[in-house]
C-alpha positions in Angstrom: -6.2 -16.2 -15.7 -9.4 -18.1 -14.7 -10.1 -18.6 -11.2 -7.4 -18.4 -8.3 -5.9 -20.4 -5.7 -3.3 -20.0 -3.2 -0.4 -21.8 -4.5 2.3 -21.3 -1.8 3.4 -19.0 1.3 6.6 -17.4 1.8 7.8 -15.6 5.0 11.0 -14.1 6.4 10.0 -16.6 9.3 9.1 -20.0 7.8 7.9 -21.6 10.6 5.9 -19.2 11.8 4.1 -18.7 9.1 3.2 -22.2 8.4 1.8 -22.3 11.9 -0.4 -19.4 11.2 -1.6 -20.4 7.6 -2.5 -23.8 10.3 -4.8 -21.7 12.2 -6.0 -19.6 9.9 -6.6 -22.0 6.5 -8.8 -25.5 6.4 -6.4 -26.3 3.3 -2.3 -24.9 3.8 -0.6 -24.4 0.7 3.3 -25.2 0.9 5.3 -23.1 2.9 8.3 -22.3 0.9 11.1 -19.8 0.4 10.4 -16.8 -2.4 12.6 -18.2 -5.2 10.1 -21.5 -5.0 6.7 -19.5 -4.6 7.5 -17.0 -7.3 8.2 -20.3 -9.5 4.7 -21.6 -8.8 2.7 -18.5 -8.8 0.9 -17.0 -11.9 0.4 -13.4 -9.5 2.9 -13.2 -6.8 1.3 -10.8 -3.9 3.6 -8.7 -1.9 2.4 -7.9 1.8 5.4 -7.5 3.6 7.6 -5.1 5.4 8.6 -2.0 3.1 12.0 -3.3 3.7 11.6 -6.8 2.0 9.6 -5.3 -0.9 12.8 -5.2 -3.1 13.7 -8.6 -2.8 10.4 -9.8 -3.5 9.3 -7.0 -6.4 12.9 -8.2 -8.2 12.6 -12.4 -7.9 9.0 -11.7 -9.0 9.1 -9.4 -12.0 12.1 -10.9 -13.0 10.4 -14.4 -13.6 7.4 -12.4 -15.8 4.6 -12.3 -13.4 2.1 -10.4 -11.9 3.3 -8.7 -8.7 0.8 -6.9 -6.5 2.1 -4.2 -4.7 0.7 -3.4 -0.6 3.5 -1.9 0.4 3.6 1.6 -2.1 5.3 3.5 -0.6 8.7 1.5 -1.0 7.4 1.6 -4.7 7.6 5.7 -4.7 11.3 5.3 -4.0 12.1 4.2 -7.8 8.8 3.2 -9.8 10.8 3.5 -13.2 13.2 0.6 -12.3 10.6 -1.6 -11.4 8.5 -0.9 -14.2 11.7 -0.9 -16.7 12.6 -4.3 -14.8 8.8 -5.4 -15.2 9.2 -4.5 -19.1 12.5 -6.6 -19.9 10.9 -9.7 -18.4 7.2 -9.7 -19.7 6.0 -8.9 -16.0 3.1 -6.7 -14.7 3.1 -4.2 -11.5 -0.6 -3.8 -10.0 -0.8 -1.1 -7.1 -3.6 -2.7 -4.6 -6.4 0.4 -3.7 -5.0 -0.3 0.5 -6.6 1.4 2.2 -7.8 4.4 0.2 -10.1 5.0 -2.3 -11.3 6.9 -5.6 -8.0 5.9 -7.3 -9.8 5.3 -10.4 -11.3 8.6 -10.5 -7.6 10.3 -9.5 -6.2 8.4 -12.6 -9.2 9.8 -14.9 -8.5 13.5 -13.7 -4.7 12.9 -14.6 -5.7 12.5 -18.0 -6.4 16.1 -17.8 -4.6 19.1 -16.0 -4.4 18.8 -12.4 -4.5 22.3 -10.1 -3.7 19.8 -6.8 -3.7 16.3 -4.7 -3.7 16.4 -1.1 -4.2 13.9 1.6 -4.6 14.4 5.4 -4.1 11.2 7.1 -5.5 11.2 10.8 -4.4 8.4 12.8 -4.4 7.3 16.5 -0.8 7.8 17.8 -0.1 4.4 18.3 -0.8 3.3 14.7 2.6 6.2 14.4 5.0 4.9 17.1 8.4 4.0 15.6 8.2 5.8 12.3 11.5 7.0 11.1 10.5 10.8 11.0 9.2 10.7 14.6 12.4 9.5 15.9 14.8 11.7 13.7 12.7 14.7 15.1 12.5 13.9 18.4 8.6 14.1 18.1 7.2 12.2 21.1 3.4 11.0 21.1 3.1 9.5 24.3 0.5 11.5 26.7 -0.6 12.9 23.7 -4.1 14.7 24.9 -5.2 16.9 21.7 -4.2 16.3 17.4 -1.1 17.2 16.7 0.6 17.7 13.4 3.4 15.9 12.3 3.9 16.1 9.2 3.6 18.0 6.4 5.5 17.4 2.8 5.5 15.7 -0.6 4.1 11.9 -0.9 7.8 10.8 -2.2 9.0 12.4 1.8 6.2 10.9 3.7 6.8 7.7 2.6 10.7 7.6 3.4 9.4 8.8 7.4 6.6 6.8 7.2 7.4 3.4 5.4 4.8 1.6 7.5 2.2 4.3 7.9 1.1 6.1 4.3 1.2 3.1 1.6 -2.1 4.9 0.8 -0.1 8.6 0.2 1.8 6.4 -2.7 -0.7 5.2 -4.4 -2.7 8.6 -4.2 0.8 9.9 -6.2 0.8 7.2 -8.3 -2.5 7.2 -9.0 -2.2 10.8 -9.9 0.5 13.8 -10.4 3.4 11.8 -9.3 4.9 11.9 -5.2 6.5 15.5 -5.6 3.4 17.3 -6.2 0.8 15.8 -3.8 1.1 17.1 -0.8 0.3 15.2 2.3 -0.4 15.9 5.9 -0.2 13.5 9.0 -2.1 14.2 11.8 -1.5 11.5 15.3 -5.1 12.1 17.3 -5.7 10.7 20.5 -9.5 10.4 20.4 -9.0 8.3 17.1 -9.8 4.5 17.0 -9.7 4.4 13.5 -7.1 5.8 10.3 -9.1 8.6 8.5 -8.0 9.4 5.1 -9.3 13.0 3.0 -8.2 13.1 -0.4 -8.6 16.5 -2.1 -8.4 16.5 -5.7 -9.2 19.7 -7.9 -8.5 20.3 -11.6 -9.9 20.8 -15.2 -12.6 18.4 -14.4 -13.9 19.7 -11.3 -12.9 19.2 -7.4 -13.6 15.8 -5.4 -13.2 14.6 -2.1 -13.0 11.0 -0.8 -13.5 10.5 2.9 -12.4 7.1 4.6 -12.7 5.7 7.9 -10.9 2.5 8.7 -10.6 0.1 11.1 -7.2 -0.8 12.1 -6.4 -4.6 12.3 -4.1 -6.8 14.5 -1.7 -4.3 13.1 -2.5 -0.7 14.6 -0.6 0.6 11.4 -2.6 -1.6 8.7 -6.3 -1.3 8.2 -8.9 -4.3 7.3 -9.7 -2.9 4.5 -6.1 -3.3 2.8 -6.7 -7.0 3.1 -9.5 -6.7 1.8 -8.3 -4.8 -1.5 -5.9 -7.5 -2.4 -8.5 -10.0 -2.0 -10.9 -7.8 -4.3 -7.6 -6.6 -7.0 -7.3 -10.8 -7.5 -10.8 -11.6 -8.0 -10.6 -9.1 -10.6 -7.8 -10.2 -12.4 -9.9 -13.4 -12.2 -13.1 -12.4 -14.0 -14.0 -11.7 -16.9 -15.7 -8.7 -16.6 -13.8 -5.9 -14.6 -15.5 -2.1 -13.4 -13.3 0.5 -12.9 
């Protein structure tokens, strides 16, 4: 692969979309549905809903090519078929960094024994409102005045009550000891204007910590710097010399 250029858009919402790549792009690739973008993509990149990421991760690795993967945490729910399905057609699953860091480091411990993974996520409530957990426990965060924890489990359960929210709990688990053993804990705080991420990794090697702050974007539940890592994953597939 040597260079890259955006070959086409899809969106559940057509229209819509080709009105924003308007706005947004000085030169707008064809809108098209996903059957017609996967056939003119080398790397197809999936940035969608948790709920779409089926259709997409199945038209794309079925036709052989490189699918990049933001939303993880639908991943969690059955890496092996994707990868088995990724296998029979000559395709390649990369998990995007998101949002979180030091995955490179997590994968190099994992090549070793690892004691344990954990990640507290901090986030301001609204960047939590709607998440399938909250509403199955009755857990309300409106007046919220002090942090308040709301969850506490395995990556693989986060990500089923939190399919917009922890992307970056998946690809910690992926990364790493699998979505069973790390543990994660969500934490909605008020005086937040940014999502926090600690990631607490200790183990043959030694113990690290990675500490991130991000800004949230137009999307309260998405940070810029997930953007960002896609942009960085494909120059990297692009060059010929790669670090990390």
């Amino acid at each position: 692969m040597r260079g890259a250029a955006l070959a086409a858009i899809s969106s559940r919402d057509l229209e819509k979309a080709r009105d924003a790549a308007q706005a947004l792009l000085r030169r707008v690739p064809p809108v098209v549905p996903l059957d017609e973008n996967v056939r003119r993509s080398e790397v197809v990149v999936e940035a969608a809903p948790a709920a779409a990421f089926d259709e997409i991760a199945t038209a794309a690795l079925g036709a052989g090519k490189v699918l990049l993967v933001a939303s993880v945490g639908a991943l969690v729910a059955d890496p092996e078929r994707y990868a088995a399905l990724a296998r029979r057609h000559g395709g390649t699953l990369h998990v995007v960094s998101g949002a979180i860091g030091g995955l490179d480091a997590i994968s190099a411990a994992a090549m070793g024994a690892v004691e344990s993974v954990t990640m507290t996520t901090r986030k301001p409530p609204r960047g939590l409102v709607g998440a399938p957990y909250l509403e199955a426990n009755d857990i309300d965060l409106s007046g919220l005045i002090e942090p308040r924890v709301v969850f506490e489990g395995s990556a693989r359960d986060a990500c089923r009550g939190f399919p917009a929210n922890v992307n970056v709990s998946a690809a910690v688990s992926l990364a790493g000891i699998g979505p069973d053993r790390t543990r994660v804990r969500i934490i909605a705080d008020p005086s937040l204007d940014r999502n926090m991420h600690d990631v607490e990794v200790a183990g043959d090697f030694g113990r690290f910590t990675v500490h991130i702050e991000n800004r949230p974007s137009a999307n309260p539940r998405t940070g810029v710097l997930t953007a960002m890592s896609i942009l960085a994953t494909i120059k990297r597939l692009a060059s010929p010399l790669r670090a990390g």
